[in-house]
C-alpha positions as CSV (number, residue, x, y, z in Angstrom):
1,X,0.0,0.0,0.0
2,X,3.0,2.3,0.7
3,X,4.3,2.6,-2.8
4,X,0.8,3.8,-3.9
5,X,1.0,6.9,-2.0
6,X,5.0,7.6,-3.1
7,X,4.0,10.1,-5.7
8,X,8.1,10.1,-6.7
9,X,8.6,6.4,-6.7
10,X,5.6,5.8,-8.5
11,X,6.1,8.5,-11.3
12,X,9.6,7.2,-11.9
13,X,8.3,3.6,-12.1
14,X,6.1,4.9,-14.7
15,X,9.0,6.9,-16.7
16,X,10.8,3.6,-16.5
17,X,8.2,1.3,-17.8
18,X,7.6,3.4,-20.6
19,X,11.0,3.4,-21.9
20,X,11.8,-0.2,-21.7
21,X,8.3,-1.3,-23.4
22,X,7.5,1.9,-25.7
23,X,11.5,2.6,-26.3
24,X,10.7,6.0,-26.9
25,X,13.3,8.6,-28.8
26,X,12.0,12.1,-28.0
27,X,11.1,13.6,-24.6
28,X,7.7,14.8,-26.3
29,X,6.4,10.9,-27.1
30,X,7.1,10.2,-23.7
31,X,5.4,12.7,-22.1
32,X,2.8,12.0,-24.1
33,X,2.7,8.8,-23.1
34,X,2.6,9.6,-19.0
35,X,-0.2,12.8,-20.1
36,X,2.9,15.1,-18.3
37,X,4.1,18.3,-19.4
38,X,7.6,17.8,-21.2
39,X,8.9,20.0,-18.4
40,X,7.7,17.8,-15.6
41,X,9.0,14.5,-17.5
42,X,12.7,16.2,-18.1
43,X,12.9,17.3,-14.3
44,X,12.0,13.8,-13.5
45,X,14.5,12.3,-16.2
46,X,17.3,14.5,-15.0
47,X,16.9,13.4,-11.6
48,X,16.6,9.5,-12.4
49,X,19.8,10.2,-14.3
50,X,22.0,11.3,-11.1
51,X,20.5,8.2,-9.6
52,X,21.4,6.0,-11.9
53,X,18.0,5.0,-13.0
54,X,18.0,5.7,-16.6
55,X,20.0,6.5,-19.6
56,X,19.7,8.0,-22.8
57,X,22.6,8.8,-24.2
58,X,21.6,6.7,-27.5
59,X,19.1,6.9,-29.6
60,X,16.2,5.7,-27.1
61,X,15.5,6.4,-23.5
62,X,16.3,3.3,-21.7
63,X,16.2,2.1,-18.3
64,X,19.9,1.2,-16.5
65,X,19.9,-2.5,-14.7
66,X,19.3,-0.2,-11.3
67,X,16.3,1.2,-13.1
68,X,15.1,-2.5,-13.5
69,X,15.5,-3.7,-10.8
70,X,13.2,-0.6,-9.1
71,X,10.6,-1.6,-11.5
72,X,10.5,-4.9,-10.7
73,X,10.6,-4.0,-6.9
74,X,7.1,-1.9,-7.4
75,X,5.9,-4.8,-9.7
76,X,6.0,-7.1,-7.1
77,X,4.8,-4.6,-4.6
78,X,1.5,-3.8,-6.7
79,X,0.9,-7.4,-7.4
80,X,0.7,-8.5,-3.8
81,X,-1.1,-5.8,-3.0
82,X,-3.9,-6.4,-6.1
83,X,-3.8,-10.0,-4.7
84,X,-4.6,-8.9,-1.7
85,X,-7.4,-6.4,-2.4
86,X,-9.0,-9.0,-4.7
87,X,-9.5,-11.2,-2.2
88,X,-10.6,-8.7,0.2
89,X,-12.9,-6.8,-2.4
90,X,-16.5,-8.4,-1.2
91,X,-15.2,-7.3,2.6
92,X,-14.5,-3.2,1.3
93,X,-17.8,-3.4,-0.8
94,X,-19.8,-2.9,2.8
95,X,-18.7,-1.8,6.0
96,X,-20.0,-1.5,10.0
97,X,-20.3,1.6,11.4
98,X,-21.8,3.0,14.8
99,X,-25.5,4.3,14.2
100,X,-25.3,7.8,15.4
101,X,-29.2,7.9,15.5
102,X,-32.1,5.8,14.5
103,X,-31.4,4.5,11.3
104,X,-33.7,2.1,8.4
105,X,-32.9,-0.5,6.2
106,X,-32.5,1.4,2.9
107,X,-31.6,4.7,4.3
108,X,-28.6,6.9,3.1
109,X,-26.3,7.1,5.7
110,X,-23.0,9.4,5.9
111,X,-19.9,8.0,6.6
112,X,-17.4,10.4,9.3
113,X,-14.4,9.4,11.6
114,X,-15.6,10.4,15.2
115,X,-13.1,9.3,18.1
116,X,-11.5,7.0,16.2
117,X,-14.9,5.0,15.4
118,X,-16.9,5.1,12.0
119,X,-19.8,6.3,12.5
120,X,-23.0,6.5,10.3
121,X,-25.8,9.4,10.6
122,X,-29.0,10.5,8.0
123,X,-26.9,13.5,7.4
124,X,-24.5,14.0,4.3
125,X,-20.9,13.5,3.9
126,X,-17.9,13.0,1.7
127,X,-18.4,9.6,2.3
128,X,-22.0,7.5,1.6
129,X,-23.9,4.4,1.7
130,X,-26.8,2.5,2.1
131,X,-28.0,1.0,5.3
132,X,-28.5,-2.1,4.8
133,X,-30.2,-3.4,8.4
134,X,-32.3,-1.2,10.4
135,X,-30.7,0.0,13.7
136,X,-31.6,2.2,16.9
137,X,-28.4,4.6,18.0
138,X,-25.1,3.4,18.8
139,X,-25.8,-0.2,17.1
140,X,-23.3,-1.9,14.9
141,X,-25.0,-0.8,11.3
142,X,-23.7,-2.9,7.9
143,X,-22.8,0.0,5.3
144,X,-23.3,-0.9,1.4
145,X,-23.1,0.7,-2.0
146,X,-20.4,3.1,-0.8
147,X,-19.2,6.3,-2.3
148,X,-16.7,8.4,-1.5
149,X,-13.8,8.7,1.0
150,X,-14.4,9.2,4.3
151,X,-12.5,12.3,5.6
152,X,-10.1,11.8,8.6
153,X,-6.5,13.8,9.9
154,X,-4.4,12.0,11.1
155,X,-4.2,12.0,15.4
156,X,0.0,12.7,16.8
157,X,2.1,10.5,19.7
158,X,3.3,12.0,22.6
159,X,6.4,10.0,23.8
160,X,6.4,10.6,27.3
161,X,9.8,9.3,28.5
162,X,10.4,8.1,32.2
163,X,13.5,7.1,34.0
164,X,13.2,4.0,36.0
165,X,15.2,4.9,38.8
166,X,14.5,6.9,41.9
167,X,11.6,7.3,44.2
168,X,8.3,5.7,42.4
169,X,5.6,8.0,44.2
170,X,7.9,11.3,43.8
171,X,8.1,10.0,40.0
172,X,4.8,9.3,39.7
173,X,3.6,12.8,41.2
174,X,5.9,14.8,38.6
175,X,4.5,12.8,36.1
176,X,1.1,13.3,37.2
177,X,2.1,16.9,36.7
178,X,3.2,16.6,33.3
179,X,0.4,14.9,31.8
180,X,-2.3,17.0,33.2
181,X,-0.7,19.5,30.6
182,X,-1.3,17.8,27.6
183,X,-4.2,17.0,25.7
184,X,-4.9,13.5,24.2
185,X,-7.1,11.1,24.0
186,X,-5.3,7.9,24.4
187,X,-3.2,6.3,27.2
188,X,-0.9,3.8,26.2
189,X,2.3,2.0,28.6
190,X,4.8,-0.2,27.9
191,X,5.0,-2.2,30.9
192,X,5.0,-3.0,34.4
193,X,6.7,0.0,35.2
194,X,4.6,2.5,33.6
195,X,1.6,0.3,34.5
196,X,2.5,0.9,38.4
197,X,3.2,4.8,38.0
198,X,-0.7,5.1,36.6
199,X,-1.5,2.9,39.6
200,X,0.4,5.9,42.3
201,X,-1.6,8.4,40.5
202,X,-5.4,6.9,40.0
203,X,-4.7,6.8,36.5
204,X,-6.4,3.9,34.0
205,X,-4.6,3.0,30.7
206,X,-6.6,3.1,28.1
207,X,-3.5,0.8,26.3
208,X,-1.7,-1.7,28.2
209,X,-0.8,-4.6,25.3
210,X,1.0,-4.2,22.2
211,X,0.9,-0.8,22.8
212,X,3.2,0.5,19.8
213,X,1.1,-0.5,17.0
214,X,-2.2,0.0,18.8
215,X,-1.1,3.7,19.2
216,X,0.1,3.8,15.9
217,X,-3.6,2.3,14.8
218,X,-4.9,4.5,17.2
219,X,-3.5,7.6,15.6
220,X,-4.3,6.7,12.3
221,X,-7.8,6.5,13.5
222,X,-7.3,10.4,14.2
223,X,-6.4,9.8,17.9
224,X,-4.1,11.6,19.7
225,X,-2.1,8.9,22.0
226,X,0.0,9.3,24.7
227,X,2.9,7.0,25.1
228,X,4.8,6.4,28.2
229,X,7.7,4.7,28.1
230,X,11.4,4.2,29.7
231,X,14.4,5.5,27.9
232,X,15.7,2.2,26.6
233,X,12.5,1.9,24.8
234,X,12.4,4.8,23.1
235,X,14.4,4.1,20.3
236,X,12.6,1.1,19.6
237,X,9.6,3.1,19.4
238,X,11.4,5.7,17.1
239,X,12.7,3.4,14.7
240,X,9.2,1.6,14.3
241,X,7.4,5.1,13.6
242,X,10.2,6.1,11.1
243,X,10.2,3.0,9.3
244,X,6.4,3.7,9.4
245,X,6.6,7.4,8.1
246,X,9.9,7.0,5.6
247,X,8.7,6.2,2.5
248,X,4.6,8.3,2.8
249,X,4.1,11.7,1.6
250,X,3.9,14.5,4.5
251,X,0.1,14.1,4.4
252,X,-0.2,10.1,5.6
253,X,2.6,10.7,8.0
254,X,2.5,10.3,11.8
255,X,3.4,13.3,13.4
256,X,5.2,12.7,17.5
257,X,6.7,14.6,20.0
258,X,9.0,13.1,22.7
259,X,8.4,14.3,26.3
């Protein structure tokens, strides 16, 4: 699913296949080809050049062995992905949302995000369906015939860092401190430590297992998560939401903060 959001890797996949299938000669057949402006296809040609994508220094445009091999990475990437979905279309044809109100087999229903739920109401949105089962309000309510995309933003992590030595209670009390200063909607721990901090302060996690991809899951439900956590997990954390956010456009990644 990642390479379908990489505008940049997907554009020079593009370029690529083109020029080994078409072999085209002049800039202007190959933009043609990718409906780009000859500007846009040269900026992107120049660039793949430096990186020792493609070359043209014959008569044709013509992808190097490094080119290739990036096709045939996204190949494989697409094809396991249209496996995937193809096995999964019946499932994405419907889908269950919360009835926000009294709702009849039939009805149109708008689709919306709402603390990190999907939620279905009579009233119109970016996203719609058809009821397909009648429901009273907050009832699971099977979605069909969908249109649209639901519209979401994406929530942010706060990496609240502890140190695992020292007095628990006077840890616990600064803590206590800290968080009543920032807004979120989630509580997630790491572990046993954490887990008995919340206990010093009358505080319930709202995560206690798995909790790094459930925040991340969380957030990309539009959540905003709070993460406690020791310093020697933090890096693990880190390197899990950049792996995450490396290869998305700005707009898909998860923005965090650490504590």
């Amino acid at each position: 699913m990642k390479v379908l959001r990489d505008k940049s890797k997907m554009t020079k996949f593009l370029v690529l296949y083109k020029s080994a299938v078409e072999r085209p000669s002049r800039l202007a057949d190959l933009a043609s080809e990718l409906d780009m402006s000859e500007q846009a296809v040269s900026n992107y040609i120049s660039k793949m050049e430096e990186e020792g994508l493609i070359d043209r220094s014959g008569s044709f445009y013509r992808p190097t062995s490094e080119g290739m091999e990036l096709v045939r990475e996204v190949v494989s990437k697409l094809g396991s992905f249209l496996d995937e979905a193809s096995d999964k279309i019946n499932f994405i044809s419907t889908c269950t949302a919360i009835a926000s109100e009294n709702i009849r087999e039939g009805e149109k229903v708008g689709l919306q995000m709402e603390n990190g739920f999907l939620r279905a109401s009579l009233e119109e949105s970016a996203s719609m369906g058809t009821a397909l089962n009648s429901v009273e309000k907050g009832q699971p309510l099977r979605v069909g015939g969908l249109q649209g995309i639901t519209e979401m933003n994406l929530g942010e992590l706060y990496l609240l860092e502890e140190d695992i030595d020292g007095d628990a209670r006077e840890k616990a009390e600064a803590l206590q401190s800290q968080i009543s200063s920032i807004e979120y909607d989630k509580l997630a721990i790491m572990g046993e430590m954490e887990y008995g901090l919340c206990n010093i302060i009358s505080l319930k996690p709202d995560i206690q297992f798995a909790p790094v991809d459930s925040a991340i899951n969380a957030a990309e439900k539009g959540l905003d998560v709070l993460l406690m956590l020791s310093k020697n997990d933090l890096d693990e954390v880190l390197e899990k939401l950049n792996d995450r956010n490396r290869e998305l456009e700005e707009e898909y990644k998860i923005d965090y903060t650490v504590l």
